[in-house]
C-alpha positions in Angstrom: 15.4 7.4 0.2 12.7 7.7 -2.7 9.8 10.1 -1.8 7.5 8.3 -3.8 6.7 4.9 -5.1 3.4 3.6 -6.8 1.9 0.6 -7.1 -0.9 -0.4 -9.1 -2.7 -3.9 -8.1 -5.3 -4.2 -11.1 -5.4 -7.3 -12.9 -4.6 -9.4 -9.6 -6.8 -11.9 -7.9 -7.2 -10.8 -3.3 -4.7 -13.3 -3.2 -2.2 -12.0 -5.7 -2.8 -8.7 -4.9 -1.9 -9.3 -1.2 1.1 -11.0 -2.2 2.7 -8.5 -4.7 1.7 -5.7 -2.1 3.3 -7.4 1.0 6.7 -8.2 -1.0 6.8 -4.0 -2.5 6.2 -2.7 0.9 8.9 -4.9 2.8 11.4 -4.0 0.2 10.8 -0.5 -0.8 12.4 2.7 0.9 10.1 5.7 0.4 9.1 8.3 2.5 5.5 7.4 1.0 3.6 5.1 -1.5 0.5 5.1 -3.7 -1.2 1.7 -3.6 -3.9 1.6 -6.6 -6.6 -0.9 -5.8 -9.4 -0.5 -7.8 -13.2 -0.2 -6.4 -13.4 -3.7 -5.8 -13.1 -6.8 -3.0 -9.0 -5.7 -3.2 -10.3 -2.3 -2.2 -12.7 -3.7 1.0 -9.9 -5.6 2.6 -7.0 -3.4 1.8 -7.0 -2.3 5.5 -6.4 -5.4 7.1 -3.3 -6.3 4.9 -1.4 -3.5 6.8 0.9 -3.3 9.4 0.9 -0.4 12.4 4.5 -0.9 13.7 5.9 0.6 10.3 3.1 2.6 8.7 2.4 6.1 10.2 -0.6 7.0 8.3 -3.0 5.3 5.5 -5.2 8.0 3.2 -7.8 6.6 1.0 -6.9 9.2 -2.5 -9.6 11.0 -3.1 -10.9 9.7 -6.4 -11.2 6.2 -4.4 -9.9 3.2 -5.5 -6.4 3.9 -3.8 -4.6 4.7 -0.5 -1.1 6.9 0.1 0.8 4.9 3.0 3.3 7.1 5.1 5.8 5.2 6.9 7.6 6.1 9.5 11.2 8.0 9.5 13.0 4.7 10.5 10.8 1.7 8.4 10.7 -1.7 9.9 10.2 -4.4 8.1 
């Protein structure tokens, strides 16, 4: 299992965005990720593309424009 993964979601259109990000986090196997959204609408409805049966904890970075996701020990898809 990888401790970390990034990925970086500028450039997309909500739609796009939610489509590359819901494809990386049913495939990857990390402990954790870094999401980069930008400041934007992709940023404002991050939240809501997430879900609580295989995410333990979702941190906003502290610069903004980002979240780190935990997942549980045991991911489901």
């Amino acid at each position: 299992m990888v401790l970390n993964k990034k990925l970086d979601l500028h450039g997309y259109t909500v739609h796009q965005a939610w489509t590359v990000y819901q494809r990386f986090i049913n495939e990857v196997n990390a402990k954790s990720v870094v999401v980069i959204t930008g400041q934007g609408q992709i940023e404002r409805e991050f939240m809501q593309w997430n879900h609580p049966s295989s995410i333990r904890k979702i941190t906003p970075l502290s610069h903004k424009g980002g979240f780190r996701i935990l997942f549980y020990k045991n991911k489901k898809a």
